[in-house]
C-alpha positions as CSV (number, residue, x, y, z in Angstrom):
1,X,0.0,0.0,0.0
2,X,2.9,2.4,0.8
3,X,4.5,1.6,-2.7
4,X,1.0,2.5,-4.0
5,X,0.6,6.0,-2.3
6,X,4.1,6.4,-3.1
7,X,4.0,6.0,-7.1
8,X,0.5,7.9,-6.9
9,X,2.0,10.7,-5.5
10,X,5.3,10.6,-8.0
11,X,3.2,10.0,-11.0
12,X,1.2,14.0,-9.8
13,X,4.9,15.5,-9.3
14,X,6.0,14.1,-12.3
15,X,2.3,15.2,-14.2
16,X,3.4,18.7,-12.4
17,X,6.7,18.8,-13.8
18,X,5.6,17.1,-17.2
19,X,5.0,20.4,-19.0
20,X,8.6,22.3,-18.6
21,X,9.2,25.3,-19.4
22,X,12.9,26.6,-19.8
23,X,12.0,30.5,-19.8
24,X,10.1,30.0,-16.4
25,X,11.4,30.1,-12.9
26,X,11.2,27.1,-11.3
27,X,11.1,26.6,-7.2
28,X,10.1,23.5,-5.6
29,X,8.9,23.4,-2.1
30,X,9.3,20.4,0.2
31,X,6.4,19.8,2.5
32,X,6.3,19.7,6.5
33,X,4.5,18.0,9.3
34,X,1.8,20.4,11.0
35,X,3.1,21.6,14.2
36,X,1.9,24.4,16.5
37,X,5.2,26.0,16.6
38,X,6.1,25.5,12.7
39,X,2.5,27.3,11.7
40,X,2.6,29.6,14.1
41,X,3.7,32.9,11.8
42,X,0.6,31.7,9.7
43,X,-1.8,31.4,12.0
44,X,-2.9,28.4,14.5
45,X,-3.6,25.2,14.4
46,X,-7.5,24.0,15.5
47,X,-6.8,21.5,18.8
48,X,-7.0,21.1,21.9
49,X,-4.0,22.2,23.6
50,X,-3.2,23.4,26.8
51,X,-5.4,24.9,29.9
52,X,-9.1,25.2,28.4
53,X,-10.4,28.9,28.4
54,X,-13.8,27.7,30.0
55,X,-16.1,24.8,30.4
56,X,-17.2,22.9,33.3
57,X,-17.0,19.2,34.8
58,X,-16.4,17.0,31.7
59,X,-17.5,19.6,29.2
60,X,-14.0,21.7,27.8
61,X,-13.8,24.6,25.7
62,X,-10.8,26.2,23.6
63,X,-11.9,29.5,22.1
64,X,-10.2,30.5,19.1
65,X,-9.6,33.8,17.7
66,X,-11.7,33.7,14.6
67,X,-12.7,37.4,13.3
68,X,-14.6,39.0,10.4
69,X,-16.2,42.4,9.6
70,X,-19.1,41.1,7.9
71,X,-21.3,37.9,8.3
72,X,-19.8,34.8,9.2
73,X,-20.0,31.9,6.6
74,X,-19.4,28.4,7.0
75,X,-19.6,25.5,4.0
76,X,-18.0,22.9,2.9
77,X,-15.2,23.0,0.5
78,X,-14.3,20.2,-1.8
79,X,-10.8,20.1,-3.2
80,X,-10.7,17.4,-6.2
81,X,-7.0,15.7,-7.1
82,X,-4.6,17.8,-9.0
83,X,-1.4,17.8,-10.2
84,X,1.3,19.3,-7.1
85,X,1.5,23.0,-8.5
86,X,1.0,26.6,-7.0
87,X,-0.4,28.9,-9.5
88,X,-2.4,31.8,-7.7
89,X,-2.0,32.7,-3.8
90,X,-4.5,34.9,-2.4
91,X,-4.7,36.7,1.4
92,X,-8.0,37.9,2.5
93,X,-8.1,41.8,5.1
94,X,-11.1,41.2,6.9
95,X,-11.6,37.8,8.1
96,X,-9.3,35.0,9.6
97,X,-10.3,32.1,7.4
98,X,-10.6,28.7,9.4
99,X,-10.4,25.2,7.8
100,X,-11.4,21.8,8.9
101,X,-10.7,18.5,6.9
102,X,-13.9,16.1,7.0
103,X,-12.0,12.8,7.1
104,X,-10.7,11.8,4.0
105,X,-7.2,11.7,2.8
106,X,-4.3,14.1,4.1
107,X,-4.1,16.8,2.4
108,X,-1.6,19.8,1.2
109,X,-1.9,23.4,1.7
110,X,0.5,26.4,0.9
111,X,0.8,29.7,3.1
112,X,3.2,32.3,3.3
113,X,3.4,35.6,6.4
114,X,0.9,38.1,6.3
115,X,2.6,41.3,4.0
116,X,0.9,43.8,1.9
117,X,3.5,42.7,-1.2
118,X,3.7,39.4,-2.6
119,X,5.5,36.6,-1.2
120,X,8.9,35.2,-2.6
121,X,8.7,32.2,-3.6
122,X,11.1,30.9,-1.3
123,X,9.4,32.7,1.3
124,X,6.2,29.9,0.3
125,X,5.6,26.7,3.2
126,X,3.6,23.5,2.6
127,X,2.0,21.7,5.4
128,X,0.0,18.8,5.7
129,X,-2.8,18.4,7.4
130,X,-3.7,14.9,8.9
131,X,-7.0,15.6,10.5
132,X,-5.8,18.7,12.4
133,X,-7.7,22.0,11.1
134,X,-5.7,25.4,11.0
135,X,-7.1,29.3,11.6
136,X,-4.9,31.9,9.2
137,X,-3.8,35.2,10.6
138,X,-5.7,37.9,9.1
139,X,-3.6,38.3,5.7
140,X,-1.7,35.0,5.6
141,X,-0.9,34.4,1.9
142,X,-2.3,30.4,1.2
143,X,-2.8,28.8,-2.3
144,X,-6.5,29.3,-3.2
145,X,-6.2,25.3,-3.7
146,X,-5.6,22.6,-1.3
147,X,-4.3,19.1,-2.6
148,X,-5.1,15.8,-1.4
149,X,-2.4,13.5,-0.7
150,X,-4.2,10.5,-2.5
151,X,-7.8,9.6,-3.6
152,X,-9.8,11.8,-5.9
153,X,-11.0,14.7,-3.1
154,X,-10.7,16.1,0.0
155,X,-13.8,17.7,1.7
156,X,-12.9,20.5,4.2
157,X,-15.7,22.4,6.7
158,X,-14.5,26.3,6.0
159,X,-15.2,29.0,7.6
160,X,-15.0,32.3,6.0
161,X,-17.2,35.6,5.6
162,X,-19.9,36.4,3.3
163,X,-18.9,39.6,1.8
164,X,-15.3,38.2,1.3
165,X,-16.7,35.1,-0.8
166,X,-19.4,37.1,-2.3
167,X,-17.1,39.2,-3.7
168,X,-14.6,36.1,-5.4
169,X,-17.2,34.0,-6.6
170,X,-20.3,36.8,-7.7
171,X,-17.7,39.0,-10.0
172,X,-14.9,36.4,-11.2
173,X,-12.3,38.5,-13.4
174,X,-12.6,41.5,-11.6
175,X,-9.8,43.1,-9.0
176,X,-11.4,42.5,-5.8
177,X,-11.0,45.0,-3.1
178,X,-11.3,42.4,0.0
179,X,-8.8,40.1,-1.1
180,X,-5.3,40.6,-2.3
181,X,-4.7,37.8,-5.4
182,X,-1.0,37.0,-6.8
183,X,-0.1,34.9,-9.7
184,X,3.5,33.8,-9.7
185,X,2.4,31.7,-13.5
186,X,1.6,35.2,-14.8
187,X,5.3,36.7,-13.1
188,X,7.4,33.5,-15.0
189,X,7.5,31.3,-12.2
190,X,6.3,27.7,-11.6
191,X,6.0,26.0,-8.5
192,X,6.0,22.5,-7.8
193,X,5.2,20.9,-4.2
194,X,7.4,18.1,-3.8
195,X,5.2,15.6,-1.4
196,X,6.8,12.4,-2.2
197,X,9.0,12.0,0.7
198,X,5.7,12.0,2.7
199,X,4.4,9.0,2.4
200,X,5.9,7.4,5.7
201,X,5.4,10.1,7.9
202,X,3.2,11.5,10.0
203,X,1.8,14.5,12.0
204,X,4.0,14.8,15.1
């Protein structure tokens, strides 16, 4: 089954890599376990950790800092099987986007700091996620895709903001003014995420 997973997930780097183009920058990021200390310049990752913040006898609750200026939105996302590349990254300015996987295979995601300028490349990080959810910071750059590990989706719950979606998905072509988008195909530069030294290791 490992040899399986493995070879699925070389044949999608090699699908990504298939189509090379000389005049075009090429980067390729490696991937990381999720950690709360590795994710924590991106924002924070959904469990329960330390002292709860309130509850009461057997009943705990961890409250997390999710924020947005218009109404909250929650739906499921799901995120079909692609080939390992970064095209477009995207940070939203007035909501702290949470994601949850559903079950379902692990999955990939891209972020980089929050900044008001593009990130570098190199400034990119890939993480897996294994079950464990993650909140962004307000104006974390993330790939607008997520990329399952194996298997043919992954389903996320995703919470968001209404006027933020709206905004992406009612006027497609046109600059919005809640989101900031990048595309690093457009700027010459192709990025391939590199997941094949995954497939024996796990979330610490």
């Amino acid at each position: 089954m490992q040899l399986r997973t493995a070879g699925r997930k070389a044949r999608r780097f090699l699908l990504a890599t298939a189509h090379y183009d000389a005049g075009m920058r090429h980067v390729v990021l490696s991937v990381s376990p999720l950690s709360t200390e590795a994710f924590a310049p991106y924002g924070r990752v959904l469990s329960p950790s330390g002292d709860r913040d309130t509850g009461r006898e057997g009943y705990n609750i961890w409250i997390q800092p999710f924020a947005a200026e218009s109404r909250p939105r929650l739906q499921i996302v799901r995120y079909h099987a692609r080939p390992f590349v970064v095209a477009l990254v995207e940070r939203h300015l007035h909501v702290t986007e949470a994601r949850q996987p559903l079950g379902g295979p692990p999955a990939i995601i891209v972020v980089a700091e929050p900044s008001e300028t593009p990130p570098e490349p190199e400034a990119l990080r890939a993480f897996r996620l294994d079950g464990e959810g993650v909140l962004f910071h307000r104006g974390t750059w993330h790939a607008i895709d997520a990329y399952p590990e194996r298997g043919s989706h992954a389903d996320f719950l995703f919470l968001s903001e209404e006027a933020t979606v709206n905004e992406l998905f009612e006027h497609p072509g046109k600059t919005p003014a809640r989101t900031q988008v990048h595309d690093f195909q457009a700027a010459g530069i192709e990025i391939v995420i590199d997941a094949n030294i995954l497939f024996k290791q796990k979330n610490p």
